[in-house]
C-alpha positions in Angstrom: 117.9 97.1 105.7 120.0 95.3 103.2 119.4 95.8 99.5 118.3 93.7 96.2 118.4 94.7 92.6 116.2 93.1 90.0 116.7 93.8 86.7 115.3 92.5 83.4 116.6 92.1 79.7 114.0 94.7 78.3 113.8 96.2 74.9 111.5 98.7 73.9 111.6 99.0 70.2 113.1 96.9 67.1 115.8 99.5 66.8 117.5 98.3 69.9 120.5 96.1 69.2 120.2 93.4 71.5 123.8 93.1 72.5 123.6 96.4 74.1 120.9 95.6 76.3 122.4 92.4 77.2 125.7 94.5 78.0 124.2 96.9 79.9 122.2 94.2 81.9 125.4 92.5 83.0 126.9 95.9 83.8 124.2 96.4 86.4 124.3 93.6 88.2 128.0 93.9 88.7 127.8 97.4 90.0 125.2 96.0 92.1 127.7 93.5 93.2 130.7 95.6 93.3 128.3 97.8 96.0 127.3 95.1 98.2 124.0 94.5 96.8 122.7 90.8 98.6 121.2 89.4 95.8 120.2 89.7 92.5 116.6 88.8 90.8 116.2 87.3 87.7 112.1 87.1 86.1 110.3 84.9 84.3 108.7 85.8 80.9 108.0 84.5 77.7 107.3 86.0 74.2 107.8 90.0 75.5 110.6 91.9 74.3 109.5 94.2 77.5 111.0 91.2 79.8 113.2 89.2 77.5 113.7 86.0 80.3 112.8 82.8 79.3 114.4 80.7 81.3 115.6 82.7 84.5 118.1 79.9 85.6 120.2 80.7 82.3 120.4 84.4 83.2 121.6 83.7 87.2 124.5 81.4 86.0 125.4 84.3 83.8 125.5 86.8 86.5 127.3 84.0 88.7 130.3 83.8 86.0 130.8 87.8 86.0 130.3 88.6 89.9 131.8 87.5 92.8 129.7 87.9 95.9 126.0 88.9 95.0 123.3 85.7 95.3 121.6 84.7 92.3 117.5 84.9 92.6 115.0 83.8 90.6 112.6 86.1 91.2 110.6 84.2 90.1 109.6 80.9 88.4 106.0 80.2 87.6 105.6 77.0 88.5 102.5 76.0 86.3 105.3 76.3 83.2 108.0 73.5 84.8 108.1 70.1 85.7 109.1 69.7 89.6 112.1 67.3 88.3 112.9 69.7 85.6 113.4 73.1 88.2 114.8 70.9 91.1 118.0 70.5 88.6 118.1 73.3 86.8 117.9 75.6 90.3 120.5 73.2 91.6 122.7 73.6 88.7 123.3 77.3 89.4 123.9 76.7 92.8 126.5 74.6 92.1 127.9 77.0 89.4 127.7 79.6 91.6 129.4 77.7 94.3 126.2 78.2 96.5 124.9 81.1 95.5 121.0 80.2 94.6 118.1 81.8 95.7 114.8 79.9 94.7 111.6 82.4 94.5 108.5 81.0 93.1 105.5 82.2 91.9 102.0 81.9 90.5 102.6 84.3 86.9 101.4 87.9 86.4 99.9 87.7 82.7 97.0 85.4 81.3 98.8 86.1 78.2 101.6 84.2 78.8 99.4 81.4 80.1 97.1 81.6 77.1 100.3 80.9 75.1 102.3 78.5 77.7 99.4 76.7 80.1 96.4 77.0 77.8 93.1 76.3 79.3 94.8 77.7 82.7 93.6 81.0 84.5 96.4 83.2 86.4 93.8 83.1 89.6 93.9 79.6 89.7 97.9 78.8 89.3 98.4 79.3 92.9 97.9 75.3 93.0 100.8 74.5 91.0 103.2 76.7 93.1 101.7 75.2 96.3 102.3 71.4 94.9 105.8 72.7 93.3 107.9 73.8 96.1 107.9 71.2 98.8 108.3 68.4 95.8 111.6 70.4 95.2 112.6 70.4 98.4 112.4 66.8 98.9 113.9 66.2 95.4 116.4 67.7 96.7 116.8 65.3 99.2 116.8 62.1 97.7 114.6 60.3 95.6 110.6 60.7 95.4 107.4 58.9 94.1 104.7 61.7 93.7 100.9 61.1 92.7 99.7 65.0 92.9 97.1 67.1 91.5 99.2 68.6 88.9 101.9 66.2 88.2 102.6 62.1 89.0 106.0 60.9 88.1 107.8 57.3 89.4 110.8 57.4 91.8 113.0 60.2 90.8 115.3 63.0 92.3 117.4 65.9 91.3 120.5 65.6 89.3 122.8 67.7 90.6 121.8 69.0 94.1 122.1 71.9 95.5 125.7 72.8 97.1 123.9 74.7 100.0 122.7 72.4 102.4 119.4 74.4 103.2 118.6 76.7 99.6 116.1 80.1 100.5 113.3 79.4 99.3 111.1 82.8 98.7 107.1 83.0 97.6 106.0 86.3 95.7 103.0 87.0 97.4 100.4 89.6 97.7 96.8 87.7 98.9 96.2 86.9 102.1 96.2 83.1 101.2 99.7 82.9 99.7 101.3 85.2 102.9 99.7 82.2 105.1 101.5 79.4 102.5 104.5 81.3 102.7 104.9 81.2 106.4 103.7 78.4 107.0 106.0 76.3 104.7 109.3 78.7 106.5 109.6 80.9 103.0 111.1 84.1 102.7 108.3 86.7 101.1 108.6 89.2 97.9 105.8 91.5 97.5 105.6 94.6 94.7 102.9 96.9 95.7 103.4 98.3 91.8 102.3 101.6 91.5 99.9 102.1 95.2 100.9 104.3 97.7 102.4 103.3 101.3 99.4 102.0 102.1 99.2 99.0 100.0 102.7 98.0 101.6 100.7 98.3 104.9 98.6 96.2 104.3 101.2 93.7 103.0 102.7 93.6 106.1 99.6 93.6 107.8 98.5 90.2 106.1 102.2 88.8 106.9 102.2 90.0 111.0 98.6 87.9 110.4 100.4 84.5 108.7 102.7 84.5 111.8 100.7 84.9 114.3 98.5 81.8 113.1 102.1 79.7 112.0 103.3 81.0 115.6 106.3 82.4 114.9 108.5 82.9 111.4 112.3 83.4 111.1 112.0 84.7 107.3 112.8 87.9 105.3 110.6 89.9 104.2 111.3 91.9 100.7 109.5 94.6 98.9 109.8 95.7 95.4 109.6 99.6 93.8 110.3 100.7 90.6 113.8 103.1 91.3 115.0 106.4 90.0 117.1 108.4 91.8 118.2 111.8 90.5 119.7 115.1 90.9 118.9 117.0 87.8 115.7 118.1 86.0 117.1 116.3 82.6 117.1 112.9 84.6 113.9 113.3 86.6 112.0 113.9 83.1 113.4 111.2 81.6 112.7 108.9 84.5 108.9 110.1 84.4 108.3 110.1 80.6 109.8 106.2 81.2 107.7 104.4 83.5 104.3 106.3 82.0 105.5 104.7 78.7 106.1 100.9 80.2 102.9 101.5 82.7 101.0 101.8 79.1 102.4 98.5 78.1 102.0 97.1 81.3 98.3 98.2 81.6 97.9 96.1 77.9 99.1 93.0 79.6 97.4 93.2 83.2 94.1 94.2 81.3 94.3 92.4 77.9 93.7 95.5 76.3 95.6 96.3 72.8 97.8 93.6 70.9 101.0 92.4 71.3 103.2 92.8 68.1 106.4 90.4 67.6 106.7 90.5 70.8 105.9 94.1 71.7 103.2 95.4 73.4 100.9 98.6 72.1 100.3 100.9 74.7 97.1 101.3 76.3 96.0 105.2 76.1 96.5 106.5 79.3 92.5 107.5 79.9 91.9 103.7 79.0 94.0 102.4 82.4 92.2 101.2 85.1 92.9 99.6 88.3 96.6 99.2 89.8 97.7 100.8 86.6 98.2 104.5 87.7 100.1 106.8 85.6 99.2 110.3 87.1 103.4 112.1 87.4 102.3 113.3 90.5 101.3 109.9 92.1 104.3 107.9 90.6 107.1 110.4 92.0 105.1 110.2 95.2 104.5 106.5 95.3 107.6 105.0 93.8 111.1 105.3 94.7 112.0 108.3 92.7 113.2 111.4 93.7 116.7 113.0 94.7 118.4 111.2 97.2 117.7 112.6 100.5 114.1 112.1 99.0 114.9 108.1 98.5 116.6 108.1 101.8 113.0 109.5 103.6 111.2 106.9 102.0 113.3 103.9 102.8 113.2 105.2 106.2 108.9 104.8 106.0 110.1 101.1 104.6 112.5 100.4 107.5 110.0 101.6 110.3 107.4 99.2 108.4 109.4 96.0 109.1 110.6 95.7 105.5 114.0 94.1 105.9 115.3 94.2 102.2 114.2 96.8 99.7 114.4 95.2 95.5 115.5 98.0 93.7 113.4 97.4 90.1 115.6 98.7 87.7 113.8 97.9 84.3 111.1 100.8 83.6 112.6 101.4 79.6 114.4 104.1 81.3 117.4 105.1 78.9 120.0 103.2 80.0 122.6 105.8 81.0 120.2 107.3 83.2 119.6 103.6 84.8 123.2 104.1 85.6 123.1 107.0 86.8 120.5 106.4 89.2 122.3 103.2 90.4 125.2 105.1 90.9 123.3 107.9 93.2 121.9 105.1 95.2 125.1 103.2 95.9 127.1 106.6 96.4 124.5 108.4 98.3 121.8 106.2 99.6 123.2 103.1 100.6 125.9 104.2 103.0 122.3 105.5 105.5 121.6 102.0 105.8 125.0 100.6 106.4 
């Protein structure tokens, strides 16, 4: 099993200075790299101080010019917010930067906020289009120039300026319905799924939906990624911290997935606990069960569950407003006592 980080610029109060966050940020990703981490993944977000990553292609060449061997995801771009000319160069830029380091994961958006505000008149449910049309017209502006008359975009002949320095780029699709594991596979995409707060089963049935894509593609040669929030540690103090953390961002999370509460210069009220519905779960017992918390030897069992699965790269989520020395701590328990299992 080989490992991801992803990690996001996320501040969860006004009193924050910002140029600790971005500090600590960085500092992450180059323990990450430092540990042999594969890759790490950059989000897209706009006008959330939770997930401060407006433009996820400035982030990777940031990480490429303070790392040495850890790829560069963007993990990932909602399409419905680019032009196909616009991404194709900026995802080839970093690659270049990088000296071939890009890893292109797109996506169909989490939050009809951010569409209310970026794609108005657009629903989340329906965005899947734009991804669909999006990533073989980058692929072939890639290539050379292209005349396109789609659904979602028409432009004359055109092509990407630069292009990429890899001569094939991974191309990866988050997905999580049945429809977008079949696009996936079909078009020979590496696959990202985050079963957010559900137990083992929901990754189940992930896998179950992707064993399905292959067998009607016949056959696949991709990777297949899962994402859990991550807190390893070995002390009470730690453990309650980690808890007390990812209730709190679950609240504001709840807000966004359910449009419930307001969103206030750029933060988001929590949504009273009793209120949450759906994937939203914040019951202590549940999270330290479901998510990749626990001590170690706990984190270890659990990847083990992962690895039996078929999961062939676990995404440690970093970003749960968790105070950022315990982040590093946690980090540092995985690379010193979790990762050497699996290597």
């Amino acid at each position: 099993m080989k490992f991801h980080i992803a990690i996001n610029l996320e501040r969860m109060n006004a009193q924050t200075d910002m140029r600790s966050i971005r500090d600590h940020t960085l500092e992450m990703v180059q323990m990450a790299d430092k540990a042999g981490f594969e890759i790490a993944w950059a989000a897209e977000h706009h006008a959330l101080e939770m997930t401060i990553a407006p433009n996820p292609f400035q982030l990777m060449t940031w990480w490429a010019d303070h790392t040495e061997n850890i790829r560069l995801g963007c993990g990932v771009a909602n399409a419905a917010y680019w032009h196909p000319i616009n991404l194709a160069g900026e995802a080839a830029m970093v690659d270049l930067l990088s000296d071939g380091r890009l890893e292109l994961g797109l996506g169909s958006g989490a939050y009809q906020r951010e569409f209310d505000r970026m794609r108005p008149g657009l629903l989340q449910k329906d965005s899947h289009r734009y991804m669909q049309e999006m990533l073989p017209l980058v692929r072939a502006l890639w290539q050379g120039d292209v005349e396109h008359d789609g659904e979602n975009w028409q432009f004359p002949k055109s092509t990407s300026c630069p292009k990429p320095l890899q001569d094939s780029v991974p191309m990866w699709v988050a997905a999580r319905s049945p429809v977008t594991f079949d696009y996936a596979v079909a078009n020979d995409c590496n696959i990202m799924c985050w079963p957010l707060t559900l137990p083992m089963a929901e990754a189940e049935k992930y896998k179950a939906q992707l064993d399905d894509s292959i067998a009607k593609a016949g056959g696949w040669n991709g990777t297949f990624a899962l994402m859990r929030h991550t807190g390893v540690y070995d002390n009470d103090a730690d453990r309650e911290h980690t808890m007390d953390a990812i209730r709190n961002v679950l609240g504001q999370f709840g807000n966004l997935m359910m449009k419930k509460g307001d969103v206030i210069n750029g933060f988001p009220e929590r949504v009273p606990f009793d209120e949450l519905e759906g994937n939203v779960r914040v019951e202590p017992k549940m999270l330290e069960e479901n998510l990749m918390f626990g001590s170690p030897d706990t984190v270890i069992a659990k990847l083990r569950q992962y690895e039996a699965l078929g999961v062939d790269a676990f995404i440690y989520y970093a970003s749960m407003g968790l105070d950022m020395a315990v982040q590093k701590r946690s980090l540092q328990l995985f690379i010193n006592e979790v990762m050497p299992e699996f290597t």
